[in-house]
Structures are given as structure tokens and as C-alpha cells.
FIZALUM-781703 format. One line per 5 residues: number of its first residue (from 1); their letters; for each residue x, y, z of C-alpha. Coordinates in steps of 0.001 Angstrom, whole numbers, m for minus. Layout:
<sites>
NUM) A) X/Y/Z | ...
</sites>
This chain:
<sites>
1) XXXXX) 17230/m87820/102147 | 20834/m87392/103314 | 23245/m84664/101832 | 25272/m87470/100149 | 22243/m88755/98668
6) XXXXX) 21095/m85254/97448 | 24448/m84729/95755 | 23832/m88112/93955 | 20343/m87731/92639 | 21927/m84342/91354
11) XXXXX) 24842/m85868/89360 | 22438/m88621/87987 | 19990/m85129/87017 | 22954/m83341/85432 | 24444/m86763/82969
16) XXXXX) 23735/m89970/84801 | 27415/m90662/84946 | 29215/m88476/86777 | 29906/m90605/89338 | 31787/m93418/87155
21) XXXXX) 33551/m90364/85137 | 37352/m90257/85740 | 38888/m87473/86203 | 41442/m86298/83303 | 43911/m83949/84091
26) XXXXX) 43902/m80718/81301 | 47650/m80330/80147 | 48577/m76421/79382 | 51081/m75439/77518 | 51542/m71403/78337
31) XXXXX) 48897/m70680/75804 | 45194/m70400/76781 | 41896/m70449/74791 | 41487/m66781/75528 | 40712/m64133/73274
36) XXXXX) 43492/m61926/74527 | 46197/m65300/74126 | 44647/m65916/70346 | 45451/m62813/69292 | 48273/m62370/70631
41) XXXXX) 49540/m65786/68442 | 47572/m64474/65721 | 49988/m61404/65748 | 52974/m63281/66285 | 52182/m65807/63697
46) XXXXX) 51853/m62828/61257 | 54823/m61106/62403 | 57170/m64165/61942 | 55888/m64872/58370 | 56755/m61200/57765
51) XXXXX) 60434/m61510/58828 | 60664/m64571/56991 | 59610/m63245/53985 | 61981/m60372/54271 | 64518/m62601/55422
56) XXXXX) 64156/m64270/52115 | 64211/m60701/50300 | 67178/m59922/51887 | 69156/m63289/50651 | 67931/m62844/47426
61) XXXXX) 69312/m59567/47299 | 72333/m60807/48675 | 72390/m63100/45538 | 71446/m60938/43434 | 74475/m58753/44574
66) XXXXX) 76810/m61341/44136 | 76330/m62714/40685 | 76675/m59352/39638 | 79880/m58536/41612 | 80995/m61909/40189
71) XXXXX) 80061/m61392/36379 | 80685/m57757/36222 | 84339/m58558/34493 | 82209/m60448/32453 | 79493/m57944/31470
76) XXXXX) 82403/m55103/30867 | 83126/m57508/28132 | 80283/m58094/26348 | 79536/m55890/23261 | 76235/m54383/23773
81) XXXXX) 74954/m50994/22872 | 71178/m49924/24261 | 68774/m48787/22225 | 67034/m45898/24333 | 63774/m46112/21673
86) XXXXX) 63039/m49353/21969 | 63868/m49712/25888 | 61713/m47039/26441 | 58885/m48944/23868 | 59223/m51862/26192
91) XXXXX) 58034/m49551/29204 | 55301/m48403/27545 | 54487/m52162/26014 | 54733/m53062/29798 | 51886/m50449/30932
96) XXXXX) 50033/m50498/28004 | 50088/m54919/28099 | 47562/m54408/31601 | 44727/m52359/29953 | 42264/m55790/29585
101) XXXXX) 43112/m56647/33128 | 41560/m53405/34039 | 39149/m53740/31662 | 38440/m57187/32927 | 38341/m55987/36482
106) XXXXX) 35933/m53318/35817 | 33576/m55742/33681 | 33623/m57858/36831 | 32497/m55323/39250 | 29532/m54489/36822
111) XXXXX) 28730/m58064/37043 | 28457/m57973/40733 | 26026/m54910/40453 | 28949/m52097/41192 | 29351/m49050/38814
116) XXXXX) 32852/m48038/38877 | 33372/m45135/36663 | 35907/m45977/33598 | 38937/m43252/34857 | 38494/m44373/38377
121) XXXXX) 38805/m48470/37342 | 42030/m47576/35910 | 43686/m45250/38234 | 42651/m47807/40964 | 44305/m50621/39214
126) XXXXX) 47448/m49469/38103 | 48042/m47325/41696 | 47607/m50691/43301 | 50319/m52383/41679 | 52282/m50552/43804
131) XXXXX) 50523/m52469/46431 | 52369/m55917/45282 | 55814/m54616/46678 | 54217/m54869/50534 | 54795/m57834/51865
136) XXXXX) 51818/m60197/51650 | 49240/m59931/48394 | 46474/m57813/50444 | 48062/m54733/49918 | 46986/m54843/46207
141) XXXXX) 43332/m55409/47550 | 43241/m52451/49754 | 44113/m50322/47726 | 42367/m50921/44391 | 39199/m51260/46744
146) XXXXX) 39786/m48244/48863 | 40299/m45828/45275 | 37173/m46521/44278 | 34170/m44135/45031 | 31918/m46495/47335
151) XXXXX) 29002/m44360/46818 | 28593/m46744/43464 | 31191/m49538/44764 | 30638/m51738/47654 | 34521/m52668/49024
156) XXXXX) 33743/m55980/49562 | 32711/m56289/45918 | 35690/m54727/44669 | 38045/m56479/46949 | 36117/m59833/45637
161) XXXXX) 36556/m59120/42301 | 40492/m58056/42652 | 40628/m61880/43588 | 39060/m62849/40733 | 40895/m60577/38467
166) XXXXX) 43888/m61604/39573 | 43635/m65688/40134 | 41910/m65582/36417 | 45180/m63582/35188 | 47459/m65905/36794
171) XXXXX) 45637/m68732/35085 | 45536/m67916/32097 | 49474/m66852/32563 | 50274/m70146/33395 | 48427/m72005/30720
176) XXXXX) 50143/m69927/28061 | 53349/m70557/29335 | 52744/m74396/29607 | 51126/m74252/25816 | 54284/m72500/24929
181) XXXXX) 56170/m74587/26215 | 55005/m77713/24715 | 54392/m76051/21583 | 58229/m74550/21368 | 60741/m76732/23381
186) XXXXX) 59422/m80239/21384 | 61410/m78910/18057 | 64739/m78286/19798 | 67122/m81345/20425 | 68572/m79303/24240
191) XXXXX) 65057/m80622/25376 | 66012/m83720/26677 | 68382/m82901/28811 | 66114/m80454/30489 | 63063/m83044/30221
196) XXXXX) 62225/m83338/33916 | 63005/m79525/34705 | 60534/m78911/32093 | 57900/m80994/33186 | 57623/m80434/36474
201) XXXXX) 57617/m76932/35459 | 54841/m77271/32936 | 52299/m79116/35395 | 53384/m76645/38243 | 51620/m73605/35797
206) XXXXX) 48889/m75713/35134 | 47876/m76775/39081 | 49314/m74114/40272 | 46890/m71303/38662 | 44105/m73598/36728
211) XXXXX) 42709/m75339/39463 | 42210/m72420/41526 | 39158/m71059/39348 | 37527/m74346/38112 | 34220/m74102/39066
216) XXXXX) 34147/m76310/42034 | 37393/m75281/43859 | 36571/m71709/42944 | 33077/m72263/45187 | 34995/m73734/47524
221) XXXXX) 36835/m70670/47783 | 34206/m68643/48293 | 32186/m70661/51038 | 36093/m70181/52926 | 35876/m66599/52081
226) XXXXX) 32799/m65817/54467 | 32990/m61859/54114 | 33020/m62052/49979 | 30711/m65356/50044 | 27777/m63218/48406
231) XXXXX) 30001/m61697/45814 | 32311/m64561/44518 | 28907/m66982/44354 | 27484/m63955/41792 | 29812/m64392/39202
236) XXXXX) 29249/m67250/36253 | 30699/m69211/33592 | 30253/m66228/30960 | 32688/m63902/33866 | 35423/m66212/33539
241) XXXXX) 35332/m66930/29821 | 35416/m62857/29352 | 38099/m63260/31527 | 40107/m65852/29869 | 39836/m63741/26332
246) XXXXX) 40618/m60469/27842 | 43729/m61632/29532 | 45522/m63617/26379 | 46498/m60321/25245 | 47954/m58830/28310
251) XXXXX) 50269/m62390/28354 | 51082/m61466/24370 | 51623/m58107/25122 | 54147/m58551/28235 | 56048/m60938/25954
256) XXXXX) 56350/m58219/23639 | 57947/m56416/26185 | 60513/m58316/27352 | 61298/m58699/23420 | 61696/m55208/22966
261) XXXXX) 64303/m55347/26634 | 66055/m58170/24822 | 66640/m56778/21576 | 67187/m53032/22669 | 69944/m54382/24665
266) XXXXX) 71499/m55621/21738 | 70567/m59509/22468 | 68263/m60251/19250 | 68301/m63477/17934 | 69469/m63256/13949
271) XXXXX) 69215/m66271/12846 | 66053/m66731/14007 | 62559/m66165/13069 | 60637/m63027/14915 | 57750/m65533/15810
276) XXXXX) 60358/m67950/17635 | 61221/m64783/19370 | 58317/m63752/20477 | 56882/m66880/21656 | 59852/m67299/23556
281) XXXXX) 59476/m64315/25430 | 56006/m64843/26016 | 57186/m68255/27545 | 59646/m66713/29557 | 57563/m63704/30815
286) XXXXX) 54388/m65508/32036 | 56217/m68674/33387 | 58323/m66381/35597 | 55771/m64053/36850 | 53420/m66600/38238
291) XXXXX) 56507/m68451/39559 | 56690/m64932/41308 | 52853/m64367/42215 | 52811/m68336/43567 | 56410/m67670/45518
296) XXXXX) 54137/m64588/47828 | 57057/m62533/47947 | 56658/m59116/47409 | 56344/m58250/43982 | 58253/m61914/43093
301) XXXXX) 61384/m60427/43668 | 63675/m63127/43556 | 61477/m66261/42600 | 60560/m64416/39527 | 64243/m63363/38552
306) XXXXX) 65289/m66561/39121 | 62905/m68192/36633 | 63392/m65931/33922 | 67184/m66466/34232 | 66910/m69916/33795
311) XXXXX) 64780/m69811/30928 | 66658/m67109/29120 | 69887/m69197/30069 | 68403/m72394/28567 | 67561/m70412/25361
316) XXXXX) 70379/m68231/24761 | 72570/m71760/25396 | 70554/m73324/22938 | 71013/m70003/20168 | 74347/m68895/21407
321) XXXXX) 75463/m65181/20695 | 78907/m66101/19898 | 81777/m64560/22379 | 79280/m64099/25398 | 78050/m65630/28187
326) XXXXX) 74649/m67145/28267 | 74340/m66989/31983 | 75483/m63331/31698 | 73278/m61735/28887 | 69885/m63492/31060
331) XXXXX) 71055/m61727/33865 | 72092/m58101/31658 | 68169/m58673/30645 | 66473/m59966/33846 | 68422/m57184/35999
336) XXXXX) 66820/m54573/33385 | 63677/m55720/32321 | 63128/m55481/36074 | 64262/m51821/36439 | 62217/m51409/33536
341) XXXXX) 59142/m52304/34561 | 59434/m50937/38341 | 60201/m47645/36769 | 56604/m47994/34117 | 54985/m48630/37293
346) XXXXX) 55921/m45401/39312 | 55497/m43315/36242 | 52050/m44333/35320 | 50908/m44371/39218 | 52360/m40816/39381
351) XXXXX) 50195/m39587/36216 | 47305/m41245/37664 | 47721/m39725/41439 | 45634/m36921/39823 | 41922/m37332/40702
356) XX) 39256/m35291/39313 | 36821/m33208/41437
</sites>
């Protein structure tokens, strides 16, 4: 057999039809299946959703900066005098409103075979708020996972069950605020000329933060999420239900606190009754920060300003304060509720730094 043959009956060994195969030119476009190319993308992919996040932050604050350089005349004028006591009541509200979410958190562990001591749980969870300032939501992860003693918590457990702590929380956030919603904006005439804004926004909370932990799409989830596959599939029906109870009070509670911002700034509503109020500000404080979570900026600076000025702008148009701006007391309470709350933050973490021997 000549050569030419031999190469023949070794094409037909290796496919059969290598001889008929045409030849297709590969196309490369400066970046190559390598592992050294991939990560390199991989970094630069992470790198430019960084700057565009801060980008964003820095925009917002730009914004931010400007409404107030453009209503400060108008503030100067408004009559307001703060009440120290019950600004300082809405701080504490505001770090007191979390306690079920920890509780919640460390019931979920439990259920995933961990034994997180009680002290640890909740210097763990309220350090890592801190965590939701970083760019990115992982931050918050890390470091609720890493304060935990691993000799009786597994950090992939933990981390697993700071996702579901926190998608549950956001759920039930956003069904509140779309129950609110329907419950409290049908009685007031101003609705229909807000209709669409306030549909769209009601079936964003719902899609938005529901779907995420129905059953199916929260398997999903965790056949996606190979390295916490074994923890997310050990949790059950009876998890989230505890869940769902545990976190309507942390929703009532925040709402509590932005009621106590609003009327220790002077900006209570007199002619109307504390229960309008209140759910009001529970409407306004859940809708905006899952508007925030959902936006992935850090901490929902911004998105979740933004929201709550529109809300508290609809509403204060809708129950004027006579002689002031409604635009300019949502921003007087948005600009401080904020302040408020970043200050509860640092104080608790600060208390909490302390870890016992």
C-alpha cells in the first residue's frame, strides 16, 4: 500500500469523512479560550461594573447636591423645629426594627444543622450591614459568614442562609408595600392621576422580590448556586413561612421609624388619623428600600432616596402642610432619615465590635 493510500485508510479510521470535510477558517477576535485571557475578561468585566456603579454614585450625589443647593432658600423658610427625643427614638426604632431578621437568620442556620451562638448571630448581622455600603451585595455575605465561629458554623451554610435571609426580607418588603398600597391609595381621589406610576410600581414589588423564593425559582436558584446547592435544597416550606412571620414586624417597625423622622421634624400630619400615618410610612419605607436592594447600588443610595421622595411628595401634595413645599419637606425627611439610619448603623456595629473571649 502506497503512502497516499495509508494516509487515506487513516482518515477513513479517524471519522470516515475527512476527506469530503471543508476546511473553515476560525475567526479570532484578540481574545482566546485560554485560562489566562478568561480571567483576564472576568476581571475587567468586574472592574467596569464597579466604575459604573460608582459612576452612578457619583451622579446621584451630584443630584443630591443640587436639589439641595437649589431648595436651600426654600428650606431656610420652612418652620420646623426638631425634636431631639423622638429623632433619636427613630434611631433606636431603626436598630431595634432588624432583631427578627437576625432572629430569622439564626433560626435558618439551625435548620441547616449550624449552631451559631445567640450573641454571635447578632453581632454578625448587624456588623455586616456595614457590608451593604461596598459596592456589590457580597460584602454583606462575607462578613456575616466570616464573624461566625466555624467550629459550629460551616461558611457556606451561613453565606447560604444570608441569601435566604435576605431575598425572604425583601419579599416580604415588597408585598407589604404593594398591600399598602392598594389598601391606602384606592380612598384618595390624587390616585388617578398617578394610576400607571402606581401600578407599575405595585407589580414591580411583587415580581421583583416574590418570585425569587417561590418554590420552584428558589430551586432553580440553588441548582445555579453549585457551591450552596446542598444548603439552599435543605431548607422547606415551614423555613420560609417562619420567615414570612418574623419579617412583618421588622417592615412595621421601620415604618415606625420613618414616622418618628417625620414627625420629630415637625412634619406630622394633624388632620389625620395616626393609623393613616403609619401605614403610610410603612408604604413609603419598604417600597423604597427594595427599590434600593433591586437598584445593586451600594446601600441604595440614590434609587432608594429617590423613591421615598416621590412617595412622600405624592403624599404630602395630597395632605398639604400649608406654606411649604411638598417637594421640599420629602427631601428635609429623606436627607435625614438617611443620616439617621447610617449613624444607628455605626453606633450599634461599634457596641458590637466587642467579642467575648
Amino acid at each position: 500500500m502506497g503512502r497516499h493510500s495509508r494516509g487515506v485508510a487513516a482518515d477513513c479510521s479517524r471519522g470516515g469523512d475527512a476527506i469530503n470535510r471543508p476546511h473553515i477558517p476560525t475567526l479570532h477576535f484578540g481574545l482566546n479560550s485560554s485560562p489566562r485571557s478568561l480571567k483576564w475578561f472576568s476581571v475587567l468585566k468586574k472592574r467596569l461594573f464597579t466604575a459604573i456603579k460608582i459612576l452612578i454614585v457619583l451622579v446621584v450625589c451630584g443630584w443630591v447636591g443640587w436639589e439641595l443647593s437649589k431648595s436651600w432658600g426654600k428650606i431656610q423658610q420652612v418652620q420646623w423645629t426638631p425634636d431631639y427625643l423622638l429623632l433619636t427614638l427613630s434611631g433606636i426604632c431603626y436598630i431595634v426594627a432588624y432583631i427578627p431578621a437576625a432572629i430569622y437568620w439564626r433560626y435558618a442556620m439551625k435548620t441547616l444543622g449550624q449552631k451559631p451562638g445567640l450573641y454571635e448571630t447578632f453581632r454578625a448581622y448587624y456588623i455586616g450591614h456595614l457590608g451593604k455600603y461596598v459596592p456589590g451585595k457580597a460584602m454583606v455575605m462575607v462578613i456575616r459568614s466570616g464573624l461566625l465561629n466555624h467550629e459550629r458554623t460551616k461558611i457556606s451554610a451561613a453565606a447560604a442562609s444570608v441569601f435566604v435571609e435576605t431575598m425572604t426580607m425583601m419579599a416580604v418588603g415588597g408585598f407589604v408595600a404593594a398591600s399598602v398600597l392598594a389598601l391606602w391609595f384606592r380612598h384618595h381621589e390624587h390616585v388617578v392621576a398617578h394610576a400607571s406610576w402606581l401600578t407599575f410600581i405595585t407589580l414591580g414589588f411583587l415580581c421583583c422580590t416574590v418570585l425569587p423564593i417561590l418554590p420552584p425559582v428558589f430551586h432553580f436558584a440553588a441548582k445555579k448556586l453549585k457551591k450552596f446547592r446542598i444548603e439552599l435544597e435543605g431548607l422547606s416550606f415551614k423555613t420560609l413561612a417562619v420567615g414570612w412571620m418574623l419579617n412583618v414586624p421588622v417592615w412595621l417597625m421601620l415604618g415606625i421609624s420613618l414616622w418618628l423622622t417625620m414627625t420629630g421634624l415637625g412634619f406630622g400630619m394633624n388632620n389625620e388619623s395616626i393609623i393613616t400615618e403609619l401605614s403610610f410610612c410603612t408604604l413609603a419605607i419598604s417600597g423604597s428600600i427594595v427599590v434600593g436592594f433591586a437598584s445593586m447600588l451600594p446601600g441604595g443610595f440614590g434609587s432608594r432616596e429617590l423613591a421615598l421622595m416621590y412617595l412622600l411628595t405624592l403624599f404630602f401634595t395630597t395632605h398639604p402642610i400649608e406654606g411649604t413645599d411638598p417637594k421640599v419637606i420629602a427631601l428635609i425627611i429623606v436627607t435625614v432619615h438617611r443620616i439617621l439610619s447610617i449613624l444607628s448603623e455605626l453606633t450599634v456595629s461599634a457596641l458590637l465590635s466587642w467579642k467575648p473571649t
